[in-house]
Residue frames as a rotation matrix with the C-alpha (Angstrom) as fourth column:
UNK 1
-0.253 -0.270 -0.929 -75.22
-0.746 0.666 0.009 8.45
0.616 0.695 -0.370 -29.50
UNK 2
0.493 0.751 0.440 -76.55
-0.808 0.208 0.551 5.56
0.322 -0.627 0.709 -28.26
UNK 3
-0.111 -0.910 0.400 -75.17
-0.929 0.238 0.283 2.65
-0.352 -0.340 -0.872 -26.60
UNK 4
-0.562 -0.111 -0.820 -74.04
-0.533 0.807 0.255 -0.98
0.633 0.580 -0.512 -28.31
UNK 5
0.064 0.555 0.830 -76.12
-0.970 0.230 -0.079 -3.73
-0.235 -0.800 0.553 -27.06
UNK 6
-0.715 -0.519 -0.469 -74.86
-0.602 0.797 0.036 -7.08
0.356 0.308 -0.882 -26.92
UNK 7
0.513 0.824 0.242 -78.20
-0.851 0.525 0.017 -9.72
-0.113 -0.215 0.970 -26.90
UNK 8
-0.807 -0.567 0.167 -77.65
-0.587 0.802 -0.113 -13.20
-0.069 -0.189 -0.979 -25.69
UNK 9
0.427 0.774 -0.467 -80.04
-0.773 0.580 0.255 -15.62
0.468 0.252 0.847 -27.20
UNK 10
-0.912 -0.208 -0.355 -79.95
-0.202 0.978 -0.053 -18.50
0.358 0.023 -0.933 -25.48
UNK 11
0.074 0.747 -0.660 -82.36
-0.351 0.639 0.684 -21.65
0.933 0.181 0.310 -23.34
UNK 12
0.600 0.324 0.731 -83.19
-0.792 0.111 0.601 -22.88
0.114 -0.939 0.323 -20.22
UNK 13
0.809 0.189 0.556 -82.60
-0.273 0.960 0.071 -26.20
-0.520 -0.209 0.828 -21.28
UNK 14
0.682 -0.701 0.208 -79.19
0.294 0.002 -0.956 -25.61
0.669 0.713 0.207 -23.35
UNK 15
0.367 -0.850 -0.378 -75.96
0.925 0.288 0.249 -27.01
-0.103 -0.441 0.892 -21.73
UNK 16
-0.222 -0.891 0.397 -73.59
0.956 -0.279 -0.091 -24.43
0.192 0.360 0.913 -23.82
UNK 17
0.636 0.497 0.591 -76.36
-0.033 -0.747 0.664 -21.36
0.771 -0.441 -0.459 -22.74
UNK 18
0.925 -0.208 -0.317 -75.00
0.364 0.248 0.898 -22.34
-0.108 -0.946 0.305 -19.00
UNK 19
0.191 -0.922 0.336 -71.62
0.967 0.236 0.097 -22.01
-0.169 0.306 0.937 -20.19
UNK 20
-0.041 0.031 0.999 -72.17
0.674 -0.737 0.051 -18.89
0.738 0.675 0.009 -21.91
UNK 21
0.899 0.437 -0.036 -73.74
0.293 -0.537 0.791 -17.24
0.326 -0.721 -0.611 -18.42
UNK 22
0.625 -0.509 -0.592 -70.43
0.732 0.118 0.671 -16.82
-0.272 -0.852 0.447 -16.57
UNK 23
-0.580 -0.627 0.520 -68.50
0.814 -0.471 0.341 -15.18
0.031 0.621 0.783 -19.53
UNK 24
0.014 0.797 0.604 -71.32
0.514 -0.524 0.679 -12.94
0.858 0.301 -0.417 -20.26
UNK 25
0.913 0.241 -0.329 -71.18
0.401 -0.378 0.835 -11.82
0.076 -0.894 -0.441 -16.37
UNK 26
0.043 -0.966 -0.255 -67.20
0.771 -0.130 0.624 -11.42
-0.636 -0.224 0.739 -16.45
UNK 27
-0.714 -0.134 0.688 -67.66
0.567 -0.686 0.455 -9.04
0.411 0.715 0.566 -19.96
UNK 28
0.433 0.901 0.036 -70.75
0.761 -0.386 0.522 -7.32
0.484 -0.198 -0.852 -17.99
UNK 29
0.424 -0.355 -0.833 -68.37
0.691 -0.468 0.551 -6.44
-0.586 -0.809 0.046 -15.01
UNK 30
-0.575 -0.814 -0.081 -65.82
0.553 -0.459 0.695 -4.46
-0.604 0.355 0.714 -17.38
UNK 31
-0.774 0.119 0.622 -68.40
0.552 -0.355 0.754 -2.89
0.311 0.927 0.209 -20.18
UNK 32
0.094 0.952 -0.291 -71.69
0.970 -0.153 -0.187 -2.28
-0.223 -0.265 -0.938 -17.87
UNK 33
-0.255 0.471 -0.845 -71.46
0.498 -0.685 -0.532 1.29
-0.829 -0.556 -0.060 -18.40
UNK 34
-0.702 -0.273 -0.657 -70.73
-0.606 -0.254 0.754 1.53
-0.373 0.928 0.013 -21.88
UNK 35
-0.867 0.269 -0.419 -72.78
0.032 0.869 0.493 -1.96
0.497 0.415 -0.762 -23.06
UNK 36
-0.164 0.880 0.447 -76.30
-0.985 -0.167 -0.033 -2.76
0.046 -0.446 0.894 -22.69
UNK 37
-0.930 -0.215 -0.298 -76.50
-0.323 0.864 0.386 -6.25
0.175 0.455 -0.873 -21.96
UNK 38
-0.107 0.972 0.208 -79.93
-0.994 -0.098 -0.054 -8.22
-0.032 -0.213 0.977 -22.71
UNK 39
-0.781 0.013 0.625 -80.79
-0.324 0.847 -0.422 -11.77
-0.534 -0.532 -0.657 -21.80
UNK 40
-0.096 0.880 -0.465 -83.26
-0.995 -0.079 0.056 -13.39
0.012 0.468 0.883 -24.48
UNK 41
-0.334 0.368 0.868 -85.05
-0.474 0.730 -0.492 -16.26
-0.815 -0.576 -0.070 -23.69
UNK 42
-0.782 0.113 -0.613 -85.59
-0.616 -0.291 0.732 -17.56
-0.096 0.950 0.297 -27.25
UNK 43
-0.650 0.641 -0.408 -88.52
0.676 0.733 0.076 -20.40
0.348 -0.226 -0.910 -26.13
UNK 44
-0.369 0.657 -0.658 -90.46
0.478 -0.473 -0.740 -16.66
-0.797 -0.587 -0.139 -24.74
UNK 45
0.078 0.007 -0.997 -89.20
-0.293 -0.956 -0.030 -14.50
-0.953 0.295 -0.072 -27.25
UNK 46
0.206 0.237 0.949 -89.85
0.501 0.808 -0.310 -16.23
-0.840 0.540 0.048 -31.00
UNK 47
0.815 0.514 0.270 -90.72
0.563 -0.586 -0.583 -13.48
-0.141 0.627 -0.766 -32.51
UNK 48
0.716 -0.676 -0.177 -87.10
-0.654 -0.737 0.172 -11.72
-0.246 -0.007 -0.969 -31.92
UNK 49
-0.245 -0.764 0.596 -85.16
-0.014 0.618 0.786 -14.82
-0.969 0.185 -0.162 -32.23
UNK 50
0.704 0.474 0.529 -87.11
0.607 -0.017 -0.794 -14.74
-0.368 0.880 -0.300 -35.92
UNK 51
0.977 -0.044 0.209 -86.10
0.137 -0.622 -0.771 -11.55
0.164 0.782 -0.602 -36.70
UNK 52
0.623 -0.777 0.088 -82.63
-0.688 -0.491 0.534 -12.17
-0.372 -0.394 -0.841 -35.64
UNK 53
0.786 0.009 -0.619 -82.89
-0.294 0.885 -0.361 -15.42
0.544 0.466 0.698 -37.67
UNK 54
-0.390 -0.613 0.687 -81.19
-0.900 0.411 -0.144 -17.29
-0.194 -0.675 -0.712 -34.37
UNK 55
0.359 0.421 -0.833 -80.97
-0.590 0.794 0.147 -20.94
0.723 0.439 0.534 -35.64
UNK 56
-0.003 0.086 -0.996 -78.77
0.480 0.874 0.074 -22.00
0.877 -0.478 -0.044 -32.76
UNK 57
0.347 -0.663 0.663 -78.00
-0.733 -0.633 -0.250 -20.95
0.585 -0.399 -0.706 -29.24
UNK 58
0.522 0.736 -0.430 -76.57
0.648 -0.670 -0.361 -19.56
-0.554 -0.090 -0.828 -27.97
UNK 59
0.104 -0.313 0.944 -76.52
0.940 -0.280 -0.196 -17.17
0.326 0.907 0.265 -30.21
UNK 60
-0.179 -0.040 -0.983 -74.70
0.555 -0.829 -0.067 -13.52
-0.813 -0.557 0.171 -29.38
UNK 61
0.191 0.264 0.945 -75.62
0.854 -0.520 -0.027 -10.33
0.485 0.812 -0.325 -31.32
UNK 62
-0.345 -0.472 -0.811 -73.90
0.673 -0.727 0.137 -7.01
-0.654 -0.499 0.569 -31.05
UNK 63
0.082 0.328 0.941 -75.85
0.912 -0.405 0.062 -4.22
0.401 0.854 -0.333 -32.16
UNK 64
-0.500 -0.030 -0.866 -75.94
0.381 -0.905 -0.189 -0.24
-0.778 -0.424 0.464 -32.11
UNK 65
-0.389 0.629 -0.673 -78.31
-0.508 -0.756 -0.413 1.98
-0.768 0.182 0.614 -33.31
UNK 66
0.820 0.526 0.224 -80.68
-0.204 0.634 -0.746 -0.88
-0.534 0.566 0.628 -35.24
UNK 67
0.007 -0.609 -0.793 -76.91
-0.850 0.414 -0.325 -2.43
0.527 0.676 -0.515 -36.97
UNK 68
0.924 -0.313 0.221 -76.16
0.163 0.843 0.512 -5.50
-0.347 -0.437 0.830 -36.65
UNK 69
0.671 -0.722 -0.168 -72.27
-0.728 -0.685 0.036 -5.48
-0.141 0.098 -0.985 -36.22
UNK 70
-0.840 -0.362 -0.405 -71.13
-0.330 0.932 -0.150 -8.87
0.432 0.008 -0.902 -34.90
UNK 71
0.597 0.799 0.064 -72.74
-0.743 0.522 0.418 -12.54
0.300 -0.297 0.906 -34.32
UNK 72
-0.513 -0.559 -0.651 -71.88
-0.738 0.675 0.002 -15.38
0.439 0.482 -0.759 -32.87
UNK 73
0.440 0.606 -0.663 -72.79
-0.694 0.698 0.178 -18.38
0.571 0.381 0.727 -32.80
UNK 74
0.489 -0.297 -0.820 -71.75
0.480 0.877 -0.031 -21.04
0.728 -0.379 0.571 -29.69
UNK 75
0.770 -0.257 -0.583 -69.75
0.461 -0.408 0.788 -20.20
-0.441 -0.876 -0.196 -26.47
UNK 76
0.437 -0.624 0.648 -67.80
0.494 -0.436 -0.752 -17.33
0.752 0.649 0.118 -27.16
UNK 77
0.375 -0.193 -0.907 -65.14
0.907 0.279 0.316 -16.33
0.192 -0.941 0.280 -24.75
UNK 78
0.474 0.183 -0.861 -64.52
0.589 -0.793 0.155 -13.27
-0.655 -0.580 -0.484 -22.82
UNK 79
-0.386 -0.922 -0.044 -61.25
0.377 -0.201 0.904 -12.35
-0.842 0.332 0.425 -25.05
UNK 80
-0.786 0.283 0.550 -62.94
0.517 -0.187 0.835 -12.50
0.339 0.941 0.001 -28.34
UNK 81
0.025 0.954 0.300 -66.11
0.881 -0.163 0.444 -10.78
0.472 0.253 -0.845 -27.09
UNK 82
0.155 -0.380 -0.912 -64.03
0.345 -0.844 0.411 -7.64
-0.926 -0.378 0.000 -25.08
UNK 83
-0.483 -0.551 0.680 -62.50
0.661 0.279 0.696 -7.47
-0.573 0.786 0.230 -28.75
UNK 84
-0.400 0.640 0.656 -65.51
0.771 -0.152 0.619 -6.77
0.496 0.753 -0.432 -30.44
UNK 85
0.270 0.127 -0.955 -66.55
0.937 -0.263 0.230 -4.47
-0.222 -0.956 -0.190 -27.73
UNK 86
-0.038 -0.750 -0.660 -63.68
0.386 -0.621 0.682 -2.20
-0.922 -0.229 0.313 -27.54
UNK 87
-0.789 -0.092 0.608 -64.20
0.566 -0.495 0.659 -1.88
0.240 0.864 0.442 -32.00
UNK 88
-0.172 0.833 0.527 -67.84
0.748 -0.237 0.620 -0.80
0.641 0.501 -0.582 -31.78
UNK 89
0.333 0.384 -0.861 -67.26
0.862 -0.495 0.112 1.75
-0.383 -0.779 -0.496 -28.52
């Protein structure tokens, strides 16, 4: 079975992205073996931020085996995103 991967769409130039980095490192420390976590650059990567129809970021997406499970949408903090986590392991 394969493992959840939690994609962070965000921007160089986006304030709340910045924000977003630290949390994203604190949930890394606790899930890394279980979680894949990916970093998407949505100004490189169009074409995925398309098909993930990301209108803002940053925008998070938990997926496992091609599902989308949960999104969100703005800084989302460690609590709520361990949460979701812990359903989809």
């Amino acid at each position: 079975m394969s493992k959840p991967v939690l994609m962070d769409f965000s921007a160089t130039w986006c304030g709340p992205c910045r924000m977003q980095k630290p949390i994203l490192e604190e949930v890394e420390k606790k899930f890394k073996d279980q979680v894949e976590f990916k970093i998407i650059d949505v100004d490189q990567n169009r074409d995925l931020a398309k098909k993930y129809m990301v209108q803002a970021v940053p925008t998070l997406v938990i997926e496992k085996d091609g599902q989308v499970l949960k999104r969100f949408t703005g800084v989302t903090s460690a609590d709520v995103l361990s949460s979701e986590l812990k359903k989809v392991l």
